[in-house]
Every structure is written in C-alpha cells, then in structure tokens.
N, C-alpha and C positions, 0 to 999 in steps of 0.2 A: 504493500500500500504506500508504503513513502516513497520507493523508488519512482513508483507510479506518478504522485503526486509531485514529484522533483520533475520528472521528466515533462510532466504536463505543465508546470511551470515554466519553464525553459523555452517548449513550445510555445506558447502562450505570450512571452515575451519578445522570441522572434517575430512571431506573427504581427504584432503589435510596432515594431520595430521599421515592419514593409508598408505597413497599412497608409500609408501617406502615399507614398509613391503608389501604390494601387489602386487607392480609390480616384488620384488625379487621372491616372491611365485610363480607368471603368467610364470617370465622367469622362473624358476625351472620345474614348469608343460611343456612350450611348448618346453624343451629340455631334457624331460625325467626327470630327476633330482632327487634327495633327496636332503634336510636340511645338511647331510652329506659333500655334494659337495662342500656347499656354503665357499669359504676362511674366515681365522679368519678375516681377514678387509675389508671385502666385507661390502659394504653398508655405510660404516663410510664417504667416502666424500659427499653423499650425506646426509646423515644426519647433517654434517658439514655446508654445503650448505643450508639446510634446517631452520637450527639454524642460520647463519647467517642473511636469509630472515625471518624470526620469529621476530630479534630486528629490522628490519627497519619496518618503516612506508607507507609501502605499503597499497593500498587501491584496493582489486579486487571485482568491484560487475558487474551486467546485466544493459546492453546499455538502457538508456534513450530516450524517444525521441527526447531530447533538445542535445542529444551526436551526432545527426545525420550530422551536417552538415562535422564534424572530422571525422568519421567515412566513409562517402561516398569518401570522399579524401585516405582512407584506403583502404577498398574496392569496388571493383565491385557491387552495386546495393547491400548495406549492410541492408537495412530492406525490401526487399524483401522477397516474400515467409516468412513468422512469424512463422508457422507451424512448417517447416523445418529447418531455420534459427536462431540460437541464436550466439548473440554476449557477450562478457565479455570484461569489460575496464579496464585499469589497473591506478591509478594518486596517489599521495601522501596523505597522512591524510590530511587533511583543506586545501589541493588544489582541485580545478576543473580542472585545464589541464589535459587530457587526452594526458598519454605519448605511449601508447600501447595498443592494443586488440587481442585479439583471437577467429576467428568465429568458431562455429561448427555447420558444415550442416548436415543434414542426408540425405541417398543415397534414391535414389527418388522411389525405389521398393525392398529395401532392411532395413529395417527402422532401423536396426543392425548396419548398418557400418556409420562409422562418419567422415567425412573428416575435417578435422583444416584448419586455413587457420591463421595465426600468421602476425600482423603488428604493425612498432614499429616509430616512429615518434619524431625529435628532441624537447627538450623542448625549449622554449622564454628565460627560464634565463640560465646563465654560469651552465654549468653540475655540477654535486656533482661527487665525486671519485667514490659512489657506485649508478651513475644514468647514467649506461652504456647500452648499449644494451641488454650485457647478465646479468645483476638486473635483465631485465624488461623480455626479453626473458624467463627465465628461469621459474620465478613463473604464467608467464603468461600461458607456454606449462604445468606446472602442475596443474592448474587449470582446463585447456580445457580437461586435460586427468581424474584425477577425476571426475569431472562432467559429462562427457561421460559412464567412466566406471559406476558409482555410479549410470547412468540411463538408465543402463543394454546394455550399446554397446556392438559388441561381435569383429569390428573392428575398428582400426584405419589408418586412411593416410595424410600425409602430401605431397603435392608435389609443387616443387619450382625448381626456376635457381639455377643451381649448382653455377652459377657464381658468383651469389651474396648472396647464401645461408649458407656460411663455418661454421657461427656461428649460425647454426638455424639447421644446419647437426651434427654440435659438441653436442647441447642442446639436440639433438633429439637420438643421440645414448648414452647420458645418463641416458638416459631415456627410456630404452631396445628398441628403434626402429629400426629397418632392412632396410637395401637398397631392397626394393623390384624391382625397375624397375628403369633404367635409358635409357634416350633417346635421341636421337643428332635432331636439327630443320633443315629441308632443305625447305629456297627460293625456290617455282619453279614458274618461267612464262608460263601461260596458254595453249598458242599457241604453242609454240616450246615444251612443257611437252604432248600436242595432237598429236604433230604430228611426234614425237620421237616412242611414245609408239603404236599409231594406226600403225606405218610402222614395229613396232617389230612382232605386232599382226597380220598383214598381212600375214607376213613370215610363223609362226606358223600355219596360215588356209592354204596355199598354202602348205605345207607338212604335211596338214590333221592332226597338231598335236591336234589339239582343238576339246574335245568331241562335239558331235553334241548336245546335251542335257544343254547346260551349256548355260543360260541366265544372262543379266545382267539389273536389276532394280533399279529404284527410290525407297528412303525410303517409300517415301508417299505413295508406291503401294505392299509393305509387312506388314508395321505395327511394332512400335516398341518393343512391348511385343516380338515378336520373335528374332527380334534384337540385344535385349538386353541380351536373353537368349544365344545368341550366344557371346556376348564380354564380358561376363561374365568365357567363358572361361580361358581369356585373362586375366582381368580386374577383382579387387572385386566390383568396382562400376561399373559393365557393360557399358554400354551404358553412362554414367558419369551422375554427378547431375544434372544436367540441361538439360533435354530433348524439354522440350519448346522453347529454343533458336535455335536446330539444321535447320540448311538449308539443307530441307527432299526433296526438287527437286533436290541440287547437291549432295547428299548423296547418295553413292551406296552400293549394295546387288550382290552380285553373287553367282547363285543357281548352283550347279548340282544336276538335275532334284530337287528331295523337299528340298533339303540341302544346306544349307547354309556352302561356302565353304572360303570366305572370306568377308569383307566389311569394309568401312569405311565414319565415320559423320563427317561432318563440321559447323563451324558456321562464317556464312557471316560477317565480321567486314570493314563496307569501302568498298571498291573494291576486298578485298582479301577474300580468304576461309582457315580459319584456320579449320586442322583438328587436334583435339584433342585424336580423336579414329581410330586403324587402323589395322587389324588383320586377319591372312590367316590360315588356317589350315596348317599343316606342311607340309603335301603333294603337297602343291600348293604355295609355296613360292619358286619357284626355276620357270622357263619357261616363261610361258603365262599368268598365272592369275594375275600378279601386273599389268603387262605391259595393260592388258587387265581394267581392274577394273580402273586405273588410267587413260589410255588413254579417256575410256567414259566421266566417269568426268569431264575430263580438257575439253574436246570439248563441255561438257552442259554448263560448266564455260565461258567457251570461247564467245559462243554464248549469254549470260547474260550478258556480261559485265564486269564480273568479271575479274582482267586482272593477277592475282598471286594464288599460292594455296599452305598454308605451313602446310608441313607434320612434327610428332612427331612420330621420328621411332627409336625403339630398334636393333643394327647395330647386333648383335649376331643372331637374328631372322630372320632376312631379306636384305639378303647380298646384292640379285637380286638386290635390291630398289637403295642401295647404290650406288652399280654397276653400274646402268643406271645412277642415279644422277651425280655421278663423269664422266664419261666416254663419257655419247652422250649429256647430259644436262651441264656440265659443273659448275656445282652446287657444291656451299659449306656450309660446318655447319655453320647455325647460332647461336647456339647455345645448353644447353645440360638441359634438365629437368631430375630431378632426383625424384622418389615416393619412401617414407620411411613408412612402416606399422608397426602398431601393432596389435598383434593378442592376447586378452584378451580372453584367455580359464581358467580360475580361476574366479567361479563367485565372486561378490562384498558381500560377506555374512556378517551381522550383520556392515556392513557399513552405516550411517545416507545418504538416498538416498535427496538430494537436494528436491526443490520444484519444481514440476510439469517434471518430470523425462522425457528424453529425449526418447521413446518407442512409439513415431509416435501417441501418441493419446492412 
C-alpha cells in the first residue's frame, strides 16, 4: 500500500508538472490553432501560479477510508460506487485535516467522460494568507484534471450554482473550460402544475392539434439504454451518472410512433421530484408537447404523494416552459446551475499515466 501510494504520488506530480503545456496544446487543437497563434505571455501566469503552488506545502493524494467520515459531509454518498468513483484530498504536509477534495466520476455508459465535483471546507485553526479557497481550489481542479486526462478521459464537466460558484467558475476558465450549459430552477406544485398543463393539452386535442400517434410512457416501460441515447443528444453524460437513483415510475418518455420526441428523469428527494434531465427535440418545444409530457407527470406525482416537482431548464431552448411557469403557474427562479466542459482532443502522449488509470476497467 505505500509503495503504491509513493508511486501514485510521483505520478501525480508529473502529471501535474505537463498539464500546462497540454492543456495550451488541447486549447490550440480544439480551436484550430498553430504554436504561431499562441501570445508571447500566454501561459506565464499560470506557470506563475504553478511555481507558486510548487513552494507550499501542499499534500494531494486518494481518499482513505479513515477520510470518510469529512468526506461524506463533502459529498453526496462519497465512497459509493468505487469503480466509478475516485476521490483526491487535499491537507498540508504533517497535517491530517482534510481542507479540500475533488471527486471524479465516470459517466455510467460512457467511461470517457468525467464529471468533477470540487469541495472545499474551512480549517479549525486561524487561516494562513495562502490557505484560501482558491490555494486549495486551484491545485485541487488541477489535479482532478491531470489525473482524468492522464487516464485517457476524452471529456470533462463541472456543474455547480452559479451563485455560489464565482471562484470555482474563475478557477475553471483558467483552466480552458467552456460554459457549456447554463440553466435557471423552477419550484412547481404538483396539482396546480396538473392541472394548468392537462387544461392546455385539452385545448390542443379539441383542435385536433395532437398527432394521433404520439404516446406518452413511464421510464420503467422503454428502458434506459434508449433513453439515454436520446439525452445524449442534449447532454455529454446523457441520461446523467446516476441512473440507479432515477424515479423511473415519474419519469416520462414521449414517443411519436418509434421516436422518441422529448423526455424527462427525476429523482424523488423527500416529497419533491427533482428533475435533473429534460429535453425536446426542437420541433416540439413550442405547442403541446411540454404542456403535455409535464402535465402526465405532475398528475402520476400528484397521485404519489409527491407534492412539488423542480425542473433544470435552459430559458434559450425552451421559452414555452418558461412561459407557462411565469404566466399561468406563477413560478419563479430559484435558482441558476451552470455546466463548464472540457473537451480533451490532444491525446496525453509520453505523459506518466497515474496508477490504475481511470478507463472503466
């Protein structure tokens, strides 16, 4: 186990060492680029930065399981799934405090893409000048990104509250990552969210708008391979990492005839049904089909018990949604998630690939 842990260190620190010069090279590839392009002080603050993190006494190695009980207060069910699952801790030389981690999961049928999940946690004694957030922040998110790349990831994504995210959104675009998607959360109550959108969808059948061919299904009664192929559209982690958790009775599918034309999954927390996924074809984003797909829903929720149901929707895509939210629902943002990717098309060549590389097995 030590050896292990030496060598994986070591790793770990080379890796970390290239990651400058790689990530310039990745952003050069995925914007067309030459060497040419690159400005004469391109790169110098972060090697600045680098060098600076180089003389502190930072300590990054893999979660213990004596780290678990700090960690579960981090995240969500942190040694869960081991396979898929790796965490990295961040503490000081000849401390044990755990001041920071970084998980990195892999996409549950996609073993390529990697999702990060970054958390940072006050220490017990009076802070040091250089034992701020973004110290810990910073060589934490390069770590998770070496180590990913170095075991052959081909994507990366972060997604977090914009609201409380500014310094993990700053970290994260210097570090070439992209706003991929951002999305506003709307509160809705069950009943009144039924009975809004079953009275739109009435309207609609009563002027014969609605193909006769267009059903509307439980997950549990398509199957998520198809599913997933279908929010993958949308989404680089389709259907998201945790498909085991979804609540596949109030999950809906709407076909026309073999096609899947919109859907979206939830997961039951409490009383409420958070949906995390939610996606129409463009064709069907305007009329009947939210009002319709949403309405079913909320009445299977309704009847469950379930008494709320919060949606994660992109306002640019899906005006209809907002439209009704604001208007007949009376609904406001609770809030805004924001997804930052990387797209690692430069492979990790003649880089020291860590120990037991993150490639699904």
């Amino acid at each position: 186990m030590e050896a292990w842990a030496s060598r994986f260190d070591e790793d770990l620190a080379q890796a970390d060492r290239r990651l400058d010069s790689y990530l310039s090279q990745n952003a050069l590839a995925g914007e067309n680029k030459t060497p040419d392009d690159i400005p004469p002080d391109a790169g110098k603050a972060a090697h600045e930065t680098r060098r600076a993190l180089d003389r502190s006494d930072w300590v990054i190695r893999p979660a213990l399981p004596a780290d678990e009980p700090v960690l579960c207060g981090m995240f969500d069910k942190a040694f869960r799934d081991p396979d898929a699952h790796e965490i990295l801790v961040i503490h000081r030389a000849g401390k044990d405090e755990i001041l920071g981690a970084i998980a990195l999961r892999l996409s549950h049928m996609q073993t390529l893409a990697v999702s990060l999940a970054a958390g940072v946690r006050p220490a017990s004694e009076p802070p040091r000048a250089d034992q701020d957030s973004d110290s810990v922040l910073h060589p934490l998110l390069r770590a998770g990104i070496a180590r990913a790349a170095a075991g052959g990831a081909k994507c990366l994504k972060c997604t977090f509250s914009s609201e409380v995210g500014l310094l993990l959104e700053q970290c994260l675009q210097g570090l070439h990552f992209k706003v991929k998607l951002t999305e506003t959360s709307y509160s809705l109550g069950t009943k009144r969210l039924r009975d809004v959108c079953m009275r739109v969808v009435e309207g609609y059948r009563r002027r014969g708008a609605i193909p006769e061919d267009i059903r509307v299904v439980r997950l549990d009664r398509v199957g998520l391979r198809k599913v997933d192929e279908f929010f993958r559209m949308f989404f680089a982690d389709g259907i998201g990492p945790d498909p085991h958790e979804l609540s596949q009775p109030h999950s809906r599918v709407v076909f026309r005839g073999d096609e899947i034309i919109a859907s979206y999954v939830g997961v039951v927390k409490r009383d409420i049904l958070e949906v995390p996924r939610f996606a129409a074809i463009e064709e069907f984003r305007g009329g009947w089909a939210i009002p319709l797909i949403i309405g079913d829903g909320a009445k299977a929720c309704h009847e469950a018990g379930i008494t709320g149901l919060v949606f994660y929707i992109d306002e640019s895509r899906y005006p209809n949604f907002v439209e009704i939210a604001d208007r007949d629902l009376d609904a406001k943002p609770t809030g805004t998630l924001r997804t930052m990717g990387l797209d690692l098309v430069v492979p990790w060549n003649e880089v020291p690939r860590p120990s037991a590389p993150m490639t699904g097995g």
